[in-house]
Every structure is written in structure tokens, then in C-alpha cells.
C-alpha positions in Angstrom: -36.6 -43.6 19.5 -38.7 -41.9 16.9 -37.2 -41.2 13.6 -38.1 -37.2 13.4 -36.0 -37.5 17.3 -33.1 -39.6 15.8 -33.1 -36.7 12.8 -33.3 -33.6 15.9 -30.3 -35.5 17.7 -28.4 -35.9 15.2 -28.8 -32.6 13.7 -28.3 -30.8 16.8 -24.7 -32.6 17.4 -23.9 -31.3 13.6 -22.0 -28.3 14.3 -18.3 -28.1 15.6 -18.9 -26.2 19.1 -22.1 -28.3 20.0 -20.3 -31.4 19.3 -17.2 -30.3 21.9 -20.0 -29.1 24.7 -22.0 -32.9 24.7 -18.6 -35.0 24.5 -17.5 -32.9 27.3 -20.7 -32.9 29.4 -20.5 -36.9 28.5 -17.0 -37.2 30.0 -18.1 -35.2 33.1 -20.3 -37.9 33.8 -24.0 -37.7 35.3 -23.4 -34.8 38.1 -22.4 -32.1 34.5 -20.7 -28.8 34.7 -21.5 -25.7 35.7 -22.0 -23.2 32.4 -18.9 -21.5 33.2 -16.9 -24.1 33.7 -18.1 -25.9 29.9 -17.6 -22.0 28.5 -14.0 -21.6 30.3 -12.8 -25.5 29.1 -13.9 -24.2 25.6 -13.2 -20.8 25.2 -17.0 -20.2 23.8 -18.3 -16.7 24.8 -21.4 -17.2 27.3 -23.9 -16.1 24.8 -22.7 -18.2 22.3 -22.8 -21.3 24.4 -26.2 -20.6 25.8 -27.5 -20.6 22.2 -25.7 -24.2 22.0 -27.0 -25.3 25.0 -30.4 -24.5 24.1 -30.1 -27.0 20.4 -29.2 -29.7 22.5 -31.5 -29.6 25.4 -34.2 -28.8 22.5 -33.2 -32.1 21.0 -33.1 -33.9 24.4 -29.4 -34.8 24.7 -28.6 -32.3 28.0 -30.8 -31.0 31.2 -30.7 -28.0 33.2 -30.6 -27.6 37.0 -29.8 -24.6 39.0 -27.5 -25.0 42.0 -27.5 -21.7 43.5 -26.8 -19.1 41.1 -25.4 -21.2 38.4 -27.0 -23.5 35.6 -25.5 -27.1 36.0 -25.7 -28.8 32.4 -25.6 -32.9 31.9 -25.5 -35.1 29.6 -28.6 -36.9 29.4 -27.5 -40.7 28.7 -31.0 -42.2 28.1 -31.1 -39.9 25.0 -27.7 -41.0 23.7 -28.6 -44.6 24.6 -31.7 -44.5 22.5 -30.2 -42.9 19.5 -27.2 -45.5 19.4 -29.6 -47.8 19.9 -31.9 -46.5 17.1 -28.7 -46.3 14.7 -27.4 -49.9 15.8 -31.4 -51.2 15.0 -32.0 -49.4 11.6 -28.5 -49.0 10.1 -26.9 -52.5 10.7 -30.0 -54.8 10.5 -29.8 -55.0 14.4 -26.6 -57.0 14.4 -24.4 -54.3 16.7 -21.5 -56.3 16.2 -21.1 -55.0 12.9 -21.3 -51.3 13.6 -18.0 -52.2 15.8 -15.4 -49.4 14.6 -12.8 -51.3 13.6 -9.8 -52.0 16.3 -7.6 -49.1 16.7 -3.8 -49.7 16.1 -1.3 -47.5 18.0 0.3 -44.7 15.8 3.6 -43.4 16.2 3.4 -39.2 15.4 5.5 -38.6 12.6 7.8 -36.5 15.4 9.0 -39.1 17.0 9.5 -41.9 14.3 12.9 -43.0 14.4 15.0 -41.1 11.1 17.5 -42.7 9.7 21.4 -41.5 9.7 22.5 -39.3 6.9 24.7 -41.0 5.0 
């Protein structure tokens, strides 16, 4: 992946709204969501999300198809491949195993912690 593409990705995922609509068109998996579907799940007005959908096909990271009168929108793994693969390369000397998060431990919610008895 070319830097000034890494930069575009990375830019277009930058915003709060456009971040939700890829994760969500990620977990769909390869077959995507119609528009209203991805607009209903996150209660984004339909112009609002077309402008968002148009940053991240402009930076590569969704396609378009029409299946009958609605737009399907995907995810478009090769471009999220390449940019983790660009980060992993240039940002941790090519040794992925140290761009690892670090193990997650399993929180208890402050809720339901145990209290102790009043005494």
C-alpha cells in the first residue's frame, strides 16, 4: 500500500459515524448491507450516511452494488488487509508480533462487584 492510500484510509476512518458504518459493514461479512439497513442499525439520516459512504469508498475501504432498487455496501477486506499490513511493515519494524494488543483481562462492571456489608 502506498503511503498517500495508508494517509486516505486512515483519514477517512477518523470520524465517529464512519468509523461505526466500516466496523459494521466488517462484521456483516463479504455479502454487506443494504443502505437502509447500515442507516436503521445506526440511526444516521440517509443523507448523512451517503456523504459517509462516499469518504470510505473514496478511500477504497467499501464497494457499491445495486440489488434491485437498493445500494448493497461491503467492506472491502483487501483494503483493510493492506493497510494493517502497511502499519504492521512501517510501524513495528515488520515484527507483527509486537503490534499484538496486549491480552485482554475480564472486567467485572462496577454494578455488579460484590459490596461489602455495612457494618
Amino acid at each position: 500500500m502506498e503511503k498517500s492510500n495508508a494517509v486516505a484510509a486512515l483519514a477517512a476512518l477518523a470520524q465517529d459515524n464512519r468509523l461505526d458504518v466500516y466496523r459494521l459493514l466488517v462484521q456483516a461479512g463479504p455479502d454487506g448491507l443494504p443502505a437502509g439497513q447500515v442507516a436503521a442499525a445506526l440511526k444516521l439520516a440517509p443523507n448523512t450516511l451517503t456523504f459517509h459512504f462516499d469518504r470510505l469508498r473514496g478511500a477504497g475501504l467499501v464497494s457499491v452494488r445495486r440489488d434491485g432498487r437498493s445500494m448493497i455496501y461491503a467492506a472491502r477486506y483487501d483494503t483493510m488487509n493492506a493497510l494493517l499490513d502497511y502499519l504492521t511493515e512501517n510501524c513495528c519494524q515488520g515484527r507483527a508480533g509486537q503490534c499484538l494488543p496486549a491480552a485482554r483481562t475480564k472486567r467485572t462492571p462496577a454494578t455488579a462487584r460484590r459490596k461489602e456489608p455495612a457494618t
